[in-house]
N, C-alpha and C positions, 0 to 999 in steps of 0.2 A: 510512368506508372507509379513510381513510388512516391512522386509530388501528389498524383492526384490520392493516393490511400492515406498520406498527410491529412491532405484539405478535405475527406472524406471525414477523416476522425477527427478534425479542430469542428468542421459544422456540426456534426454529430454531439460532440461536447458541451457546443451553444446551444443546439434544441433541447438537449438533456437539463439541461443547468436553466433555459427559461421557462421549461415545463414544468420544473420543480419551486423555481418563485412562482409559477402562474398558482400552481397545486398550495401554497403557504397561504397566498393571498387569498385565495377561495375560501381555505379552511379559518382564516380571520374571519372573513366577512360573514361566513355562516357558524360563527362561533358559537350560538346559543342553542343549535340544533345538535353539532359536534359535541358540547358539553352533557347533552340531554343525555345521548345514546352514549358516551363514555359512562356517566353517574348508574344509566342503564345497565352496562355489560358490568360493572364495578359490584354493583347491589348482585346479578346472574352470579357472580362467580362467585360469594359468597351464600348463593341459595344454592347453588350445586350441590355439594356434601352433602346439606340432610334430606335434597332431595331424591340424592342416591339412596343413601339411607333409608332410607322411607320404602323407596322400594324394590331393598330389598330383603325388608319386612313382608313383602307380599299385599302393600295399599296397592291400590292404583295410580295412574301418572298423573291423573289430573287430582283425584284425593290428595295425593303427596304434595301436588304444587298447591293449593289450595291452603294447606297444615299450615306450610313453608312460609306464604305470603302473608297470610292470617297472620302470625307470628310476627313478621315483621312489619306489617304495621300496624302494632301494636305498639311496636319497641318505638317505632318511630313517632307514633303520639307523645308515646308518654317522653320520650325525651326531648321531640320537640316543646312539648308545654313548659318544660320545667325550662329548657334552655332559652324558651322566646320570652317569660317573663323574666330571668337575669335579663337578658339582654333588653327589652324594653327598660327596664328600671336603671341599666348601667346607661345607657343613651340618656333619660328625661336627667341622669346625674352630672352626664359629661362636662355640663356648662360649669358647673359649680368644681367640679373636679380639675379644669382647664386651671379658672382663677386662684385654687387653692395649690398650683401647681407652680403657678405665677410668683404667689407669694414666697414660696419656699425657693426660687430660684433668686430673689432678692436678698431672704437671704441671707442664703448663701454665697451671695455678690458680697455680700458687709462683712460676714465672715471673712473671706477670703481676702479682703482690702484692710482687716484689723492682724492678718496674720504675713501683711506685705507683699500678698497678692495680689495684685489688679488683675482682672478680668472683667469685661466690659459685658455687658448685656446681649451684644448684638453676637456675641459669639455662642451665648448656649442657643439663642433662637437660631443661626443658621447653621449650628454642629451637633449639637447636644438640646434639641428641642422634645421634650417629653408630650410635651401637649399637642405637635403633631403625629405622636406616634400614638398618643392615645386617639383621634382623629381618626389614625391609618387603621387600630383596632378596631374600633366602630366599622367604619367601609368595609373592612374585609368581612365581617360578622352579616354586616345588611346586603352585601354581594351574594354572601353561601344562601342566606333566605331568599335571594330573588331564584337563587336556581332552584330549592327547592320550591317555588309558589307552583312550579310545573308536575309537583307532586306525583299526582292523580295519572298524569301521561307516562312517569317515569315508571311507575308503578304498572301499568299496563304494560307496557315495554319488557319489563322482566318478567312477566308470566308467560307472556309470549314467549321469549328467551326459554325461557326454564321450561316450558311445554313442546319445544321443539329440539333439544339438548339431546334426548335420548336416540329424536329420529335424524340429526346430521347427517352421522357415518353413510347410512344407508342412503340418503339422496345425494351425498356425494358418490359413491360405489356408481350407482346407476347414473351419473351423468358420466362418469371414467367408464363404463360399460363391463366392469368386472366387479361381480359380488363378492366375491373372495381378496378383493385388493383391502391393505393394511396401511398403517399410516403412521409407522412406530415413531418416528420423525416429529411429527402434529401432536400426538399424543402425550410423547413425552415433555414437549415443549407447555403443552394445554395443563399437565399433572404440575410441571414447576410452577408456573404461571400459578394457579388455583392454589399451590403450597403456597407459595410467598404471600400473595392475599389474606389469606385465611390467618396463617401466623402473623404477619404484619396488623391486621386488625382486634384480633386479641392479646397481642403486645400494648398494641396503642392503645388500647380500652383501659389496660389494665394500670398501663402510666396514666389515663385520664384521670380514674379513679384516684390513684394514690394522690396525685398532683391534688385534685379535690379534697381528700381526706385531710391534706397537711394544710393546708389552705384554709380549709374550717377550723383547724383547732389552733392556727394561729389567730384566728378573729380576722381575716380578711375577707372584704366583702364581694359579693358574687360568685363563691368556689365553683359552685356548677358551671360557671361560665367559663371559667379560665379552666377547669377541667375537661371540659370537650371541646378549649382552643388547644388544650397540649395533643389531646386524642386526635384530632384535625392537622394539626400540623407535625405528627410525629411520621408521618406517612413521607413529609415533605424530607430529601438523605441530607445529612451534616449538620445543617443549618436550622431547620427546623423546630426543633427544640426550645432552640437557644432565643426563636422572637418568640414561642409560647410563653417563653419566662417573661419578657419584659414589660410588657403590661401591667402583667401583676404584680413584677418588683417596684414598678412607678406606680404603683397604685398603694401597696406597702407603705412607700415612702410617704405618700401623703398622708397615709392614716395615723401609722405608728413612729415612723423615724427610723433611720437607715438599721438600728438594733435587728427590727421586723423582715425589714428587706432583707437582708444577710442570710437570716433564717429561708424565709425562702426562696433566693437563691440556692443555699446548700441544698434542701429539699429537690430543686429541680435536676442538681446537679448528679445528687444524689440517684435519684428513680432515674432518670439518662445513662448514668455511668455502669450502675447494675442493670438496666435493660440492653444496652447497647453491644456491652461489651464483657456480658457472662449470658446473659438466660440464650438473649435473640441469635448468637452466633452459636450456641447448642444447638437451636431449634431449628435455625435455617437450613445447619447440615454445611455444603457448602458454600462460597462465596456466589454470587449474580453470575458472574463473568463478566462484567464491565471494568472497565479501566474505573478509577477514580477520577479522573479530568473530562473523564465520557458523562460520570454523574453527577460532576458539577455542570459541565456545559447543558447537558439534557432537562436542566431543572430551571436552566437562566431560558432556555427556548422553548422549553414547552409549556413554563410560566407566562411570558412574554406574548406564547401565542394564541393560549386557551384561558392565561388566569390561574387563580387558586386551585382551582381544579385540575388543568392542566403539571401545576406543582405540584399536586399532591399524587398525580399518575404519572407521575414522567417518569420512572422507572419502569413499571409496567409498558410502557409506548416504548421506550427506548429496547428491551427485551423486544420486544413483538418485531421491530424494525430489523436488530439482531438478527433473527429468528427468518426473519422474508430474504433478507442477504444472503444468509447461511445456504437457503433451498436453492441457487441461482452458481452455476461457474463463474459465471462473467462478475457476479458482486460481492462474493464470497470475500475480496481481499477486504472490503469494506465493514464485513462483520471482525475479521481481524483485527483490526484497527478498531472497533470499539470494545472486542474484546480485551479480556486483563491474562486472561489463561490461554485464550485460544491458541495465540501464536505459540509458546508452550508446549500443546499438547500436538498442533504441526507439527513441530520442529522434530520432536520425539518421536511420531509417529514415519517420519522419513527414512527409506531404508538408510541403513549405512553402507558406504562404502566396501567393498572387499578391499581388504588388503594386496599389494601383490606380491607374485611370487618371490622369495627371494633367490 
């Protein structure tokens, strides 16, 4: 009996584990529909608020979502025009940008062999190659446009969302067949969810901005652009920052000379070091509840599996994943483990012991 609840739980383990690559490999292959409806719920959660707001001004739900969408795409015109023509212009520049990149790696070969360094050619191209990370800029820039070219559907998608937000509760109520059932559990989880968003994107605006600001009064060219690659990739945890900078620092370098670079460097380091770690950890209140090895692995795999996109939400996903374990006994140890507090706030929560008598 106890061999076969073995061999019960090792197959059970193998269906578990190939249903879960089966589920990876699907959500690959239908990656551009996956990406739709994530860019979808992304844009919903930041229409929520004022469309609460809104009504509970006393418009109505469709008036309100209507305010809401109007609004936004607006904003989305107008900042996609300004940011498709940087980037058209940074693209027909790249060729000339590559060669002028070229040359300054030479050199700095001559440099380096008059101050009795040798270093050979073939190592900045296969270590320190600026001209394919300028390359890599470009793709990721013409990636995020392919996904917006679905505009017009994504944009439908959130109305819908946002015109059905109010009526959820109640048709889930009436599929549980109790009108009076409560979801403090969902609720709570949906209010963090929608803070961390909310604050996470007027953080990241706000660094876009700056990062722009320093950026034009250094004379370096296309600030708009590399402004809303900082605002894009501040979303992405640890790392993300840190490739917004480098474009622009190689871009620096080619105009003005490492003086320029430096400058902005500090600049980025600068608006990072004070967002990260005075405004945003005020604002956030407190910590995710992720471990930090949970947020770095969650950003190499939900990159990996969805893209920029996926990078830029895999906290969010990771949270939501959290959150589905959490509602479950049997998967509950597994939110554990990706939490950073939960075990923690177990362990404390565990009666203690009575002493005994003496």
């Amino acid at each position: 009996m106890i061999e076969q609840n073995k061999s019960f739980r090792g197959i059970s383990l193998l269906v578990s584990v190939a249903a879960l690559v089966i589920i990876i490999a699907g959500i690959n292959l239908a990656q551009s529909v996956v990406v739709l409806f994530l860019v979808s719920f992304f844009l919903a959660l930041l229409g929520t608020p004022p469309v609460i707001w809104l009504k509970e001004k006393r418009i109505p739900s469709g008036f309100a979502v209507l305010i809401v969408m109007a609004c936004m795409i607006i904003i989305i015109i107008l900042i996609g025009a300004q940011i498709g023509s940087s980037f058209s212009s940074f693209s027909d520049q790249l060729p000339f940008l590559q060669s002028r990149i070229r040359e300054q790696v030479l050199e700095l070969i001559v440099f380096l062999k008059s101050k009795g360094l040798v270093v050979e050619e073939k190592f900045f191209q296969e270590y320190l190659n600026p001209e394919a990370i300028m390359r890599l800029t470009a793709g990721l820039l013409s990636g995020l446009s392919s996904v917006l070219s679905d505009l017009v559907l994504i944009l439908l998608t959130v109305t819908f969302i946002l015109l059905e937000v109010s009526s959820f509760p109640v048709k889930l109520r009436a599929v549980l067949g109790d009108p009076l059932q409560k979801f403090p559990q969902f609720i709570k989880f949906a209010n963090e969810m929608k803070r961390y968003m909310v604050i996470k994107t007027f953080m990241s605006l706000a660094s876009g901005i700056l990062i722009a600001v320093w950026l034009y009064i250094l004379g370096v060219d296309y600030p708009l652009l590399w402004g809303f690659l900082a605002f894009l990739l501040n979303y992405i945890p640890n790392i993300g920052s840190i490739i917004a900078a480098i474009p622009a620092v190689i871009l620096a370098i080619v105009q003005f000379g490492f003086g320029t670079a430096v400058l902005v460097a500090a600049g980025y380091l600068l608006v990072n070091f004070i967002e990260g770690n005075v405004i945003e950890p005020r604002l956030m209140g407190r910590k995710l509840g992720l471990s930090t090895l949970v947020v770095f692995l969650s950003l190499i795999f939900w990159g990996g599996l969805l893209g920029l996109v996926g990078a830029i939400l895999s906290i969010p996903l990771t949270m939501t994943l959290k959150f589905a374990f959490e509602s479950s006994e049997s998967t509950k140890w597994i939110a554990v483990l990706l939490g950073s507090e939960k075990f923690n706030e177990f362990s404390t929560q565990m009666p203690k012991k009575k002493k005994k008598a003496q």
